[in-house]
C-alpha positions as CSV (number, residue, x, y, z in Angstrom):
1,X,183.8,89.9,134.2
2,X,181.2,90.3,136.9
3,X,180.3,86.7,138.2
4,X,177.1,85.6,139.1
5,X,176.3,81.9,140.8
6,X,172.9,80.4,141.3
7,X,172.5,77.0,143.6
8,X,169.7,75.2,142.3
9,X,168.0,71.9,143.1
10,X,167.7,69.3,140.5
11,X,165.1,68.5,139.4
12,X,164.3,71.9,138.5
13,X,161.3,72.9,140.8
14,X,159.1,76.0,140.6
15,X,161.2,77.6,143.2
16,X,164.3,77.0,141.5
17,X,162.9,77.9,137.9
18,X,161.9,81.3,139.7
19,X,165.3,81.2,141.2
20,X,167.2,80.9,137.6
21,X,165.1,83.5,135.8
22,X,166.1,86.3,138.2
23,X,169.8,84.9,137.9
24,X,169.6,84.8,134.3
25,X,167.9,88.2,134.4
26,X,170.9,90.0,136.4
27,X,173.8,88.3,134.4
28,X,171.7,89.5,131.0
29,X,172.0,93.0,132.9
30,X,175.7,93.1,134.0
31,X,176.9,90.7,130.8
32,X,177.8,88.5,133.7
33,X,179.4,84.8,133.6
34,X,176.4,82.6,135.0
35,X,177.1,79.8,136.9
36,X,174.1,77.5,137.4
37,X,175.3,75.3,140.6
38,X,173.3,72.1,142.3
39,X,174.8,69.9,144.6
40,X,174.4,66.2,144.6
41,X,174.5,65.3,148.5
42,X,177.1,62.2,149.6
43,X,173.9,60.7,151.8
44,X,171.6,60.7,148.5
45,X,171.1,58.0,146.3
46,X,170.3,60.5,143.3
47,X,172.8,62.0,141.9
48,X,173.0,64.4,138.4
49,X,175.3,64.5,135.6
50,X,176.5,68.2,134.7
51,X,175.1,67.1,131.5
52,X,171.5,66.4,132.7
53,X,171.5,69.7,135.0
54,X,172.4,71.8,131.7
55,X,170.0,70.0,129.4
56,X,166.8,70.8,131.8
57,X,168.0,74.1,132.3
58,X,168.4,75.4,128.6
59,X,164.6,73.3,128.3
60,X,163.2,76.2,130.1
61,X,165.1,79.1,129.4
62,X,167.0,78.0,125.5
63,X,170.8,78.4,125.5
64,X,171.9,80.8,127.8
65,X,175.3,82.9,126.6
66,X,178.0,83.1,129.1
67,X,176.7,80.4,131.2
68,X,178.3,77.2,133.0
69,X,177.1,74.2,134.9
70,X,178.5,72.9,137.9
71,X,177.7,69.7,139.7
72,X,179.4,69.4,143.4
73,X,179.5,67.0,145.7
74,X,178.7,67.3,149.4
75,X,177.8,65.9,152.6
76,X,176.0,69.9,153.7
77,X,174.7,71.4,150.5
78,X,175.2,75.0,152.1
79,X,178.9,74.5,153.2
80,X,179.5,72.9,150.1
81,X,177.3,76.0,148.0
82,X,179.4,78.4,150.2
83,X,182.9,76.9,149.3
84,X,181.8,77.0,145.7
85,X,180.5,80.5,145.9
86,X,184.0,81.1,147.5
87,X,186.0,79.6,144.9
88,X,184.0,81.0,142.0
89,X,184.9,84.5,143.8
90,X,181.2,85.6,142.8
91,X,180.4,89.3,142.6
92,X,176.3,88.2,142.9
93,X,174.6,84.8,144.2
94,X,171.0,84.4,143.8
95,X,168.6,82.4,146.1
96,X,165.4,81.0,146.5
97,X,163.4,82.4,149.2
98,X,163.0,79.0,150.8
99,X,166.7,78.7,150.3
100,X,167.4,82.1,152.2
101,X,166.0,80.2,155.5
102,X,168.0,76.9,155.7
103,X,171.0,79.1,155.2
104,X,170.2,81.4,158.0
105,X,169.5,78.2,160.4
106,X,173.1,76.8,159.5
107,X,174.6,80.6,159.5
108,X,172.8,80.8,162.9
109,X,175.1,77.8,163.9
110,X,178.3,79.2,163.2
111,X,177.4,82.9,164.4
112,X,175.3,84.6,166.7
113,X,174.1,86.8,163.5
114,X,171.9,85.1,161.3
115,X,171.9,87.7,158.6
116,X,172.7,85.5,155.5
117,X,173.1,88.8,153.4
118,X,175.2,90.6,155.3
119,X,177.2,87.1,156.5
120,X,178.0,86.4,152.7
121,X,179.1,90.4,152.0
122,X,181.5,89.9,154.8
123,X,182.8,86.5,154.3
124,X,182.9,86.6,151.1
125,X,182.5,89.9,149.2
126,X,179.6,89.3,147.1
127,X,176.0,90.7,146.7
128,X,173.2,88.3,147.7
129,X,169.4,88.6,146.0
130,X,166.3,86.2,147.4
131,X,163.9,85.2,144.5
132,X,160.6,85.4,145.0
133,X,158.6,82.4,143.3
């Protein structure tokens, strides 16, 4: 079954909402396992429940078939979205447009091509699509 992750920020922001209806959109499409990802960060003092994160979620969009949510813990949120992305072996990841910039600063970091896109079909064999708001 075609796998399709989605990192989101809780609470759910307009970005992110935009973000989760173009996820939700493409796993409709493929009949694709969702997973709907945030990541609480070690330095934070908030931190979200799996149950919260799912509750807010199906507020806006109702019960969504085929769909899981994860909560991760992490001192980076994009190493920590990249080694859940890894281990979830996704065939699609979906990010916010704002997103799609802090990735390509920390990418930048570890390689001299900040290409998140073609960084993530190398690394890890996946297709990546940017949200627009």
């Amino acid at each position: 079954m075609t796998q399709v992750v989605v990192p989101v920020r809780y609470p759910l922001t307009e970005h992110s909402t935009a973000t989760l209806a173009t996820a939700t959109d493409i796993a409709a499409e493929r009949d694709a396992q969702l997973t709907v990802l945030h990541v609480n960060q070690y330095q934070s003092d908030g931190t979200v429940a799996r149950a919260t994160l799912k509750d807010a979620v199906e507020a806006e969009f109702g019960r969504l078939p085929n769909a899981r949510f994860v909560v991760r813990k992490g001192l980076l949120v994009e190493k920590t979205l990249l080694d859940e992305i890894a281990a979830e072996e996704a065939d699609v990841v979906v990010i916010g447009k704002k997103q799609a910039g802090r990735w390509r600063e920390m990418i930048r970091r570890l390689v001299d091509d900040p290409d998140i896109e073609h960084y993530l079909r190398n690394e890890l064999d996946c297709d990546v699509v940017t949200a627009e708001p």
